[in-house]
C-alpha positions in Angstrom: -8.4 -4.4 -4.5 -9.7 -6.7 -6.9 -12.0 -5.5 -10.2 -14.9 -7.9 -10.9 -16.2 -7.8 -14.3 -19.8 -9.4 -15.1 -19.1 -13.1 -16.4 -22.3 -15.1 -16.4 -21.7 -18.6 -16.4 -21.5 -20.6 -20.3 -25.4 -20.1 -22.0 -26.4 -17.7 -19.3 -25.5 -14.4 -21.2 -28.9 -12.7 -20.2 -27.8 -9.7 -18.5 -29.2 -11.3 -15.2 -27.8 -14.5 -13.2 -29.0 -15.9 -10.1 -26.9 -17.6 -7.7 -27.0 -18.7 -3.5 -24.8 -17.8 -0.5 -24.1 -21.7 -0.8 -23.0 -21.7 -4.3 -20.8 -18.6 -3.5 -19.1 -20.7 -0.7 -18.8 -23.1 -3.5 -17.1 -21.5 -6.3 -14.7 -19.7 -3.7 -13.1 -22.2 -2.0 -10.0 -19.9 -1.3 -12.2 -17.2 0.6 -11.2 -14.1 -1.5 -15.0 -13.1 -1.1 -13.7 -11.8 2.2 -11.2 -9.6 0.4 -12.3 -5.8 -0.9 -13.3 -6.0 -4.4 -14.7 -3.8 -6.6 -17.7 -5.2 -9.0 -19.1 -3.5 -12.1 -22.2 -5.1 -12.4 -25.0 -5.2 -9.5 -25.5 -7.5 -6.6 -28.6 -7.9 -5.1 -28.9 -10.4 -2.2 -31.5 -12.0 0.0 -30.9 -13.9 3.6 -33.4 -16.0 3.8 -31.6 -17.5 6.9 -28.5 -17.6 9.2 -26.2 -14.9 10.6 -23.5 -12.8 9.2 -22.0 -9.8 8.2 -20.4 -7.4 5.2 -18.5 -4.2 4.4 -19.4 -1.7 1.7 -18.2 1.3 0.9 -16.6 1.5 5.3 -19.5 0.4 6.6 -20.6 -2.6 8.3 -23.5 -4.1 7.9 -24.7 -7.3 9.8 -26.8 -9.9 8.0 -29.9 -12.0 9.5 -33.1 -13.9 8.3 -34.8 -10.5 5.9 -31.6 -8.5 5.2 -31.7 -7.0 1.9 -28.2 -6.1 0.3 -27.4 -3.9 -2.6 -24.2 -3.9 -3.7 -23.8 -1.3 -6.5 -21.2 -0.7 -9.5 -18.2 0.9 -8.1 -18.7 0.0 -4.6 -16.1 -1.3 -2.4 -17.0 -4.2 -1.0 -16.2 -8.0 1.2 -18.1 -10.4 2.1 -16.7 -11.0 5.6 -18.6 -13.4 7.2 -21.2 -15.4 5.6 -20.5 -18.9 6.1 -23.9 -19.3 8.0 -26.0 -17.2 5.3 -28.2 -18.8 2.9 -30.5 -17.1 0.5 -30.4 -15.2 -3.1 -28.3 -13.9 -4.7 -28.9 -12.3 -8.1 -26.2 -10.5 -10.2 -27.4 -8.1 -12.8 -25.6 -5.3 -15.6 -26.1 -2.0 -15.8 -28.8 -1.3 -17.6 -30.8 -4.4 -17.4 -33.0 -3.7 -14.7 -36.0 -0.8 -15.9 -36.0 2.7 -15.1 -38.2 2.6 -11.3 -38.7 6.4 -11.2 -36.9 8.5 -8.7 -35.3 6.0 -5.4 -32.8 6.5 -3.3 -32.1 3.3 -3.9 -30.2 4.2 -7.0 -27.5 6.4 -5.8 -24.0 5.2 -4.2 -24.9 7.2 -1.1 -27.8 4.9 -0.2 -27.3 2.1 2.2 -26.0 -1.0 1.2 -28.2 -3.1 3.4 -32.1 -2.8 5.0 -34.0 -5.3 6.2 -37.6 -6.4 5.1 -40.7 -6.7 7.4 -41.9 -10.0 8.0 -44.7 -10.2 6.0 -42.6 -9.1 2.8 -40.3 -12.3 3.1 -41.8 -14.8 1.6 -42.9 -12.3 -0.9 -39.4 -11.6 -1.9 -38.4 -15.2 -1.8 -41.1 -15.9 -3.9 -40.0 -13.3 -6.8 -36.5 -14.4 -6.2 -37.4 -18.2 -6.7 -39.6 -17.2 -10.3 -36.4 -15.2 -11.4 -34.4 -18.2 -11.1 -37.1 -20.5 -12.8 -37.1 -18.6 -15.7 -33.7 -18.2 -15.9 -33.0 -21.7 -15.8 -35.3 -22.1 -18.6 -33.5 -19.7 -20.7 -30.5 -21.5 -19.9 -31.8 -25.3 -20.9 -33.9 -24.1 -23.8 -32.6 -20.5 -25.4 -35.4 -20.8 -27.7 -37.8 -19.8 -25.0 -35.4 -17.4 -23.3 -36.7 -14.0 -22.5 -35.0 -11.5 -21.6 -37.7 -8.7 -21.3 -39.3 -11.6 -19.6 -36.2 -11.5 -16.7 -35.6 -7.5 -17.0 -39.4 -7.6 -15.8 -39.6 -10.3 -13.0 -36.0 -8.9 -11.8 -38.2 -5.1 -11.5 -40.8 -7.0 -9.9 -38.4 -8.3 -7.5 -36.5 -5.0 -6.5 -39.7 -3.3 -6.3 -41.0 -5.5 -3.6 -37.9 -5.3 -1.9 -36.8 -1.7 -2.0 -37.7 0.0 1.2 -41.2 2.1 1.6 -39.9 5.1 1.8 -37.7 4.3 -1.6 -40.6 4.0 -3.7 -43.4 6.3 -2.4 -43.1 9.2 -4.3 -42.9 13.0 -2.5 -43.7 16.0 -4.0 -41.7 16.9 -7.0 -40.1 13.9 -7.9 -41.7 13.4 -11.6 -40.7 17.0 -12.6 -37.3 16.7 -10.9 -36.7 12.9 -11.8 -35.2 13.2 -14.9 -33.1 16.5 -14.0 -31.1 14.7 -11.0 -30.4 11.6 -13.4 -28.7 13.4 -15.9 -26.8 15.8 -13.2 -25.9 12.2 -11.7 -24.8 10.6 -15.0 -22.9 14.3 -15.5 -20.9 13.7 -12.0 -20.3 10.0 -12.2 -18.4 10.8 -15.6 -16.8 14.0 -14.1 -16.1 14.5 -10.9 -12.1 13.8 -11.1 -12.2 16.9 -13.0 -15.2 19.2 -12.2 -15.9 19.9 -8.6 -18.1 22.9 -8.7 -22.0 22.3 -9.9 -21.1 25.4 -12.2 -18.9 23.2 -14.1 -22.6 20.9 -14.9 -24.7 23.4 -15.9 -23.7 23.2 -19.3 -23.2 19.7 -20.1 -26.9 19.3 -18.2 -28.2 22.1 -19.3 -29.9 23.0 -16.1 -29.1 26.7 -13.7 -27.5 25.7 -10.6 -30.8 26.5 -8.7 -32.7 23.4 -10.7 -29.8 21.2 -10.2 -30.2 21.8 -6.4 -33.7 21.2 -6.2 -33.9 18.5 -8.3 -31.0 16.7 -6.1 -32.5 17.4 -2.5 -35.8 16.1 -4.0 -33.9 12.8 -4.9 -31.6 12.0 -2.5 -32.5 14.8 0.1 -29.2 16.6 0.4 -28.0 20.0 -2.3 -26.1 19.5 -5.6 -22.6 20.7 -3.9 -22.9 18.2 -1.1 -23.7 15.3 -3.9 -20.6 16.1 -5.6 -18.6 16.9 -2.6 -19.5 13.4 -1.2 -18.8 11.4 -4.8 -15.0 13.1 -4.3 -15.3 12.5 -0.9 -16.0 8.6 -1.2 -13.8 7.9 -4.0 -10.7 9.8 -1.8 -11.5 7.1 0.4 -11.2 4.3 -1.6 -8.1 5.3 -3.3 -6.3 6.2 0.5 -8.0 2.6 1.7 -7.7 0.1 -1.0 -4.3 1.8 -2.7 -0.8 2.1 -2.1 -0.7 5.9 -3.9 0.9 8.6 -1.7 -2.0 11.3 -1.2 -0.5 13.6 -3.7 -1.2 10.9 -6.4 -4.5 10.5 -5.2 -5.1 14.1 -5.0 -4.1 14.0 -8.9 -6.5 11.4 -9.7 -9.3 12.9 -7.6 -8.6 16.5 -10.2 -7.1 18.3 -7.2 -3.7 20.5 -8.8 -2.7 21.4 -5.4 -2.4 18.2 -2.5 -2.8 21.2 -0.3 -6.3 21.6 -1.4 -7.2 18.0 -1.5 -5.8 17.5 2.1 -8.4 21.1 2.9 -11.0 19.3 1.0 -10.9 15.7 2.6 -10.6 17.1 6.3 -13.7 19.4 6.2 -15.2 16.1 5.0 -14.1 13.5 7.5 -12.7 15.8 10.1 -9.2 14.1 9.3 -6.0 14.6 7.2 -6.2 12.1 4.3 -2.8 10.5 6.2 -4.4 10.5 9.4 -7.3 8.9 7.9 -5.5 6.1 6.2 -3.4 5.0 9.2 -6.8 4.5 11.0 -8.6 2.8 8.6 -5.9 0.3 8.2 -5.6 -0.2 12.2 -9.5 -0.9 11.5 -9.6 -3.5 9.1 -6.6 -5.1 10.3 -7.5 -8.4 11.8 -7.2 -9.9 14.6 
């Protein structure tokens, strides 16, 4: 599995870059797009035409004209079949785009891929196009280069793309917003070694109870079952895209006992982890 590291091109160090499906196919002559890797920056991109397909995260997800994907940090993922896409696609830090309030959207859970209504296209296309305006700007003449300017328009963009129901606010979520981002932050840096929401109480500084509510509200499942599936999809990865035996991975996962990781992973997938492997690799293997 191959790490990706954000490297915008030479004078394009805004925290944002936009690129095509057609410029992908040109810089990767060699097809490793088709390969897992594993990026650390965002990837947010737009069909604006053609057919195709990718994985992320074990699922996949076909493309057409008004597929929105969202490949997040961390996030296994191939492009394995877009030689007939065109459209957007914009590559972005951590940390660049604004806070959007509480969306689904933001957690590693959420699906890598929706698709837009009709009339939202062009209305997508349209912020995607002004993106890459003004970042071409910045790139020819740095002295008008702004990068609040792109933080903005690239908001503007993900707001009009998210789905409805990823940016209509339900009862609770301002009081509960803030609670589930730092319980979130507190699990992405600590799940190999805490596995019980106990263990994020103090670091948080929020009871068990408010941690549960605030995560349901977000994301619409309990604080245990967040955690449980963050172990849960990064035991995948490792078995998947690894060559560690599953006691290694149960090490690296925070598990003492393989015993209990094997315990933990079949309640989760209804497999043991070696069972699992063999049949993800039958899978993917192609044809």
């Amino acid at each position: 599995m191959r790490q990706l590291h954000y490297l915008p091109a030479l004078g394009a160090a805004y925290g944002v870059e936009v690129l095509s499906f057609a410029r992908l196919r040109e810089m990767d002559g060699a097809g490793a797009r088709t390969r897992p890797q594993r990026p650390d920056f965002h990837v947010l991109a737009l069909v604006a035409s053609g057919r195709g397909s990718h994985v992320a995260d074990f699922e996949t997800y076909l493309l057409r004209a008004g597929s929105v994907a969202w490949i997040r940090p961390g996030m296994v993922h191939r492009w394995s079949d877009v030689n007939g896409v065109d459209g957007p696609l914009i590559l972005f830090r951590p940390g660049f785009l604004p806070d959007l309030g509480p969306t689904p959207a933001w957690d590693l859970s959420a699906p890598a891929t929706w698709h837009l209504d009709h009339p939202l296209r062009p209305l997508a296309l349209l912020a995607a196009d002004h993106l890459r305006d003004e970042h071409d700007l910045a790139v020819r003449e740095p002295r008008l280069a702004s990068p609040a300017l792109l933080s903005h328009l690239l908001a503007a963009l993900v707001l009009r793309v998210l789905p409805a129901e990823a940016t209509t606010p339900t009862a609770g979520d301002g009081r509960y917003h803030d609670v589930f981002l730092r319980y979130r932050a507190a699990v992405e840096e600590h799940f190999t070694e805490w596995h019980q929401v106990a263990d994020y109480t103090r670091v948080t500084g929020y009871d068990r109870r408010t941690l549960t509510r605030a995560t349901r509200a977000a994301v619409g499942v309990g604080a245990k079952e967040f955690l449980d599936q963050r172990t849960l999809l990064e035991a995948k990865r490792l078995l998947a895209h690894t060559d560690l035996p599953v006691g290694r991975c149960a090490q690296r996962l925070g598990f003492r006992d393989a015993a209990n990781f094997t315990t933990f992973f079949q309640r989760g997938t209804g497999q043991p982890p070696s069972t699992w492997r063999t049949a993800d690799a039958r899978a993917t293997r192609p044809s």
